[in-house]
Kinemage of the C-alpha trace (Angstrom):
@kinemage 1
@onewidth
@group {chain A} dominant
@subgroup {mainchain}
@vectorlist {calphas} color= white
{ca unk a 1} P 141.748 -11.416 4.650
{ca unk a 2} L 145.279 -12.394 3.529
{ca unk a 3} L 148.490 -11.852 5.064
{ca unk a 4} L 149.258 -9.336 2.857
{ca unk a 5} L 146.186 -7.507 2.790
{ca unk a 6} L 146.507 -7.058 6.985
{ca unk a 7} L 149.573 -5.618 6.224
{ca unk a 8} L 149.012 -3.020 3.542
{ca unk a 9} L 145.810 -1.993 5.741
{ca unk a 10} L 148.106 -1.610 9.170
{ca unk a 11} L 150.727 0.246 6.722
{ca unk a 12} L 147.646 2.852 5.459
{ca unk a 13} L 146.858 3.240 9.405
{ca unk a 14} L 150.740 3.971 10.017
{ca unk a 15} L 150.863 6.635 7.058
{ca unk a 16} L 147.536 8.874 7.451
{ca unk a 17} L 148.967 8.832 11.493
{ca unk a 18} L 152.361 10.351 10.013
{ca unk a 19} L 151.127 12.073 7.183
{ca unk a 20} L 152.535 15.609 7.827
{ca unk a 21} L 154.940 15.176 10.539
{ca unk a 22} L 158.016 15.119 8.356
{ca unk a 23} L 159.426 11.580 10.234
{ca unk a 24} L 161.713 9.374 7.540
{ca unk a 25} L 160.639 5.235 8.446
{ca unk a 26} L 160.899 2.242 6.222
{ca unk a 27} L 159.191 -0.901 5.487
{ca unk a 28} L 161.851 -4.213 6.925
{ca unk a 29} L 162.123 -7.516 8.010
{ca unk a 30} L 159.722 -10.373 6.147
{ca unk a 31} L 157.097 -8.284 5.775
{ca unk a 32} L 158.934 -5.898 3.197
{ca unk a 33} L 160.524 -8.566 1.195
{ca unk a 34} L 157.178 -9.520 1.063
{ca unk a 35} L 155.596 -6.686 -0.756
{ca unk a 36} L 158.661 -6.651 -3.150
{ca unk a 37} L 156.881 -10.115 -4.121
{ca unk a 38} L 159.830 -12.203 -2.820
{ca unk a 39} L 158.956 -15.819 -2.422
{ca unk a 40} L 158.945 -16.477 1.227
{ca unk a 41} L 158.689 -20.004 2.996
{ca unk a 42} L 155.765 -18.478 5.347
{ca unk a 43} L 153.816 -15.541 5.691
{ca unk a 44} L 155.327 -12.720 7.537
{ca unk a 45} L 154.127 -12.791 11.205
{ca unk a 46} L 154.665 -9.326 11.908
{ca unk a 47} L 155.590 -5.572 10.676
{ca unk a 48} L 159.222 -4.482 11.460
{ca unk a 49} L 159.594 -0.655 10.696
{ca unk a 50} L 162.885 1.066 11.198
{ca unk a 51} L 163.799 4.918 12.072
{ca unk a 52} L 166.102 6.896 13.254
{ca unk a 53} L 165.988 7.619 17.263
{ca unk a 54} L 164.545 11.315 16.798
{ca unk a 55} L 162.302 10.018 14.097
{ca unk a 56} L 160.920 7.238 16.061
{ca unk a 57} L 160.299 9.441 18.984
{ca unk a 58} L 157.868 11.213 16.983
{ca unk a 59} L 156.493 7.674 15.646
{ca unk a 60} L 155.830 6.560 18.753
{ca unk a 61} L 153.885 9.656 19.899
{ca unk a 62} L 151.753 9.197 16.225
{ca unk a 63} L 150.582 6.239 16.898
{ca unk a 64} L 150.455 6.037 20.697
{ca unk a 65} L 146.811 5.056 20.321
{ca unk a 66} L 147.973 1.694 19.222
{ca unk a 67} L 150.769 1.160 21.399
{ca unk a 68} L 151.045 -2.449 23.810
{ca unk a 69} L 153.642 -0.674 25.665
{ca unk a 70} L 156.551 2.219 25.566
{ca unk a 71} L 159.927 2.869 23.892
{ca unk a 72} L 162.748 0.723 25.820
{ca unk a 73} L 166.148 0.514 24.921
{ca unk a 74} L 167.785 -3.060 24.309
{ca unk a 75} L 171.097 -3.734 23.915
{ca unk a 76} L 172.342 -7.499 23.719
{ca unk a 77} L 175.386 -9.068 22.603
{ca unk a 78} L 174.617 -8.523 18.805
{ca unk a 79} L 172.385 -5.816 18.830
{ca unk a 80} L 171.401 -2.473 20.218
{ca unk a 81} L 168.286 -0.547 19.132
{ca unk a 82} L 164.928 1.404 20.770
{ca unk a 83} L 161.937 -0.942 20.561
{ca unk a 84} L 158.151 -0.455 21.202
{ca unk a 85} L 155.066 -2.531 19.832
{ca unk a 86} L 151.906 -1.753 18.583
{ca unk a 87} L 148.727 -3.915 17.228
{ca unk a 88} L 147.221 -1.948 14.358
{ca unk a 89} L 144.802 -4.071 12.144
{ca unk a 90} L 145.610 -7.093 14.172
{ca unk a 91} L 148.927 -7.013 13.101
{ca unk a 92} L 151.994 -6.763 15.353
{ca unk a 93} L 154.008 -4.008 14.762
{ca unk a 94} L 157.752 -3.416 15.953
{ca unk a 95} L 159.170 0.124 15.761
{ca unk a 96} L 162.926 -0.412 15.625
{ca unk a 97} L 164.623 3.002 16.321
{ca unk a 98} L 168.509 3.660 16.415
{ca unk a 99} L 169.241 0.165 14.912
{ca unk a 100} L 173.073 -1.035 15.502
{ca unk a 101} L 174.131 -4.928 14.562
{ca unk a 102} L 177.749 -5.784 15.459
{ca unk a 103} L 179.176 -9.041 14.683
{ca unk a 104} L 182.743 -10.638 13.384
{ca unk a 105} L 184.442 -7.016 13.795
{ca unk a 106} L 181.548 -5.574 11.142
{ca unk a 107} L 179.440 -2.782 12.936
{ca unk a 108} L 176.330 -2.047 10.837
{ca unk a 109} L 174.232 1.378 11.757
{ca unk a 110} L 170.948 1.555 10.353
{ca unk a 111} L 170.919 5.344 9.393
{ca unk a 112} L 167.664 5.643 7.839
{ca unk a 113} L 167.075 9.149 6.882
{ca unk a 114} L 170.461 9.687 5.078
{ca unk a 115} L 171.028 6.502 3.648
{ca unk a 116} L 168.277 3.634 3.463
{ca unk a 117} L 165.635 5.914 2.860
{ca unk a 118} L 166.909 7.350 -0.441
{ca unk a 119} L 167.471 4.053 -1.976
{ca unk a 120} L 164.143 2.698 -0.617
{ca unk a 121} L 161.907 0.767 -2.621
{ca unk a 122} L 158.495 2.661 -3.044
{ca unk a 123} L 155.187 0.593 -3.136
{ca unk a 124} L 151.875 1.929 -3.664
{ca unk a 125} L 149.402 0.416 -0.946
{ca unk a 126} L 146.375 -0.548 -2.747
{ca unk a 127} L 143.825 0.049 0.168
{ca unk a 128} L 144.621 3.708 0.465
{ca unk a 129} L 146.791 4.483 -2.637
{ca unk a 130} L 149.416 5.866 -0.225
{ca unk a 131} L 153.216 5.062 -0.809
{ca unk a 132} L 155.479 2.930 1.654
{ca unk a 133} L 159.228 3.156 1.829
{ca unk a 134} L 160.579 -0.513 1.746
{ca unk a 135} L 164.287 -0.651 2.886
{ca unk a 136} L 166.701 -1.575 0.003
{ca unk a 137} L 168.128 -5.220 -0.582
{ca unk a 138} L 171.474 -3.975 0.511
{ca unk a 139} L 170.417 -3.818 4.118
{ca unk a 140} L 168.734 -7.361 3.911
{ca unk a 141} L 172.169 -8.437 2.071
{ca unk a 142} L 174.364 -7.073 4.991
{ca unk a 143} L 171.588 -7.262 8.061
{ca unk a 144} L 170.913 -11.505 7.151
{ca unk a 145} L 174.923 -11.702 7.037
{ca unk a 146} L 175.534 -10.570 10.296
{ca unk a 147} L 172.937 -12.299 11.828
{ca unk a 148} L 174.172 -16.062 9.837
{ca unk a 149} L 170.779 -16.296 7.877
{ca unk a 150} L 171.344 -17.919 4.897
{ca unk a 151} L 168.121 -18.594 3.210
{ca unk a 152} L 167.542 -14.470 3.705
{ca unk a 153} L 170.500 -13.755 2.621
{ca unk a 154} L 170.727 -16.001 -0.994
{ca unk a 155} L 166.833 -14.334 -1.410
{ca unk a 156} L 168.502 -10.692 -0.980
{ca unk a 157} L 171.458 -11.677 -3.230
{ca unk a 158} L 169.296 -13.577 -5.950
{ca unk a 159} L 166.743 -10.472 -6.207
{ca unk a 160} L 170.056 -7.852 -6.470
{ca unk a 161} L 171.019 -10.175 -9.377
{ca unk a 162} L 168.017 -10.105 -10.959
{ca unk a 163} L 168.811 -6.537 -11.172
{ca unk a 164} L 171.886 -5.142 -10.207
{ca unk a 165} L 171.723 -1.599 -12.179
{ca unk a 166} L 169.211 -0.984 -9.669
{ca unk a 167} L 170.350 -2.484 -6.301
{ca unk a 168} L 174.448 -2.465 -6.705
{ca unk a 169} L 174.495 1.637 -5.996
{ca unk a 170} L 172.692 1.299 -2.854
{ca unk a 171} L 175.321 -1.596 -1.659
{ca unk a 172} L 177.989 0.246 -2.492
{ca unk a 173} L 176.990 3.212 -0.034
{ca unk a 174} L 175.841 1.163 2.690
{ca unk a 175} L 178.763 -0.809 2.592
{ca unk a 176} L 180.642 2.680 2.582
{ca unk a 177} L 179.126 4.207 5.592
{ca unk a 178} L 179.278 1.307 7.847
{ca unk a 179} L 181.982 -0.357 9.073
{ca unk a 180} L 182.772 -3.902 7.485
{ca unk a 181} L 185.899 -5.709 7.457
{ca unk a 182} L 188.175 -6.534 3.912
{ca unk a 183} L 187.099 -10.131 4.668
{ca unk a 184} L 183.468 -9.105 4.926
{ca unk a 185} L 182.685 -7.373 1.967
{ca unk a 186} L 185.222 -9.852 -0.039
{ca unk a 187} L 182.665 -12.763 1.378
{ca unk a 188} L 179.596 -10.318 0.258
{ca unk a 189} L 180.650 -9.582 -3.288
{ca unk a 190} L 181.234 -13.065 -3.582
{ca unk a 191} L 177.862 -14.134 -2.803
{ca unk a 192} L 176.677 -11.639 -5.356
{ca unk a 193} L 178.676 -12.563 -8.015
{ca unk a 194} L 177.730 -16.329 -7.629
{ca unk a 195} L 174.273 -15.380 -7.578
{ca unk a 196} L 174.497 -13.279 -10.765
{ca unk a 197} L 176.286 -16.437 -12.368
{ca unk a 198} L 173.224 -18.403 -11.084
{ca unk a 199} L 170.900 -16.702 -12.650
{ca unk a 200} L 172.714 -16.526 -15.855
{ca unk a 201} L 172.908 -20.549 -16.157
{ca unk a 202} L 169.533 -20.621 -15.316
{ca unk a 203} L 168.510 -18.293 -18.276
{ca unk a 204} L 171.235 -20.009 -20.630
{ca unk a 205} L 168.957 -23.632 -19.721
{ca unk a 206} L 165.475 -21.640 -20.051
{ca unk a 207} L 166.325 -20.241 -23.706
């Protein structure tokens, strides 16, 4: 079984466990970019799921029967969230609940139910037919800046380029409801708009 088979199987596990309990979670990290079908160097070695703190209180107690340990709270120079692990179709899974990055005077809080959830990606899981929330490109965009990765972070920009109609609305109100310096969002609309030139050279030399 592929990569991304395990996945969407450990994903169908994770929804029929919440089906009904009303929590809001999304689909991050590697993993989500790749069911968008984003090229990726490797395959994703495990499933990053965000929620909010309440909501991931109630995710943990779902799918308890999974868990490799409890919910503990982390805070590090960078980064502050509530994390707890679970192996569901031999697949790692990290619950990341209350998610704050802080770097270069930006402070990023991943508020799922009010704003990454409705501008979430929605993919049908072929095992089960169920729907999974993947988080939009705006968080990769902003979450890869703050944490210096540049090969996520051209991926996010190039795929927002490839359609921006679609992926522009949910930058602007991320970018709105967090707090990111002038310097910041001048560096991210830059990388944007070089990526959207990219891609129109590129289908200038293809025609």
């Amino acid at each position: 079984m592929d990569h991304e088979s395990r996945i969407e199987r450990a994903l169908c596990r994770i929804a029929e466990r919440l089906d009904g309990t009303g929590v809001a979670w999304v689909v991050g990290g590697s993993a989500g970019l790749m069911l968008r079908g984003l090229p990726l160097p490797a395959p994703p070695r495990d499933l990053d799921l965000y929620a909010d703190p309440t909501d991931a209180e109630a995710m943990h107690e779902a799918l308890s029967v999974w868990a490799v340990d409890r919910p503990v709270r982390s805070v590090t120079e960078r980064y502050e969230s509530i994390l707890s692990h679970y192996r569901i179709e031999d697949v790692h899974v990290e619950l990341v609940g209350g998610f704050v990055v802080e770097d270069r005077g930006c402070r990023y809080e991943v508020r799922v139910r009010d704003i990454l959830l409705p501008e979430a990606e929605r993919r049908t899981l072929e095992p089960c037919g169920t729907g999974a929330a993947i988080v939009p490109l705006a968080h990769e965009l902003w979450f890869n800046w703050l944490r210096g990765r540049r090969d996520r972070l051209e991926l996010a920009a190039d795929a927002i380029a490839a359609d921006p109609d679609r992926h522009l609305r949910a930058f602007r109100a991320l970018t709105a409801d967090s707090r990111f310096t002038p310097e910041a969002i001048a560096e991210v609309e830059s990388l944007l708009s070089a990526a959207a030139r990219h891609r129109k050279e590129r289908a200038g030399c293809e025609s």
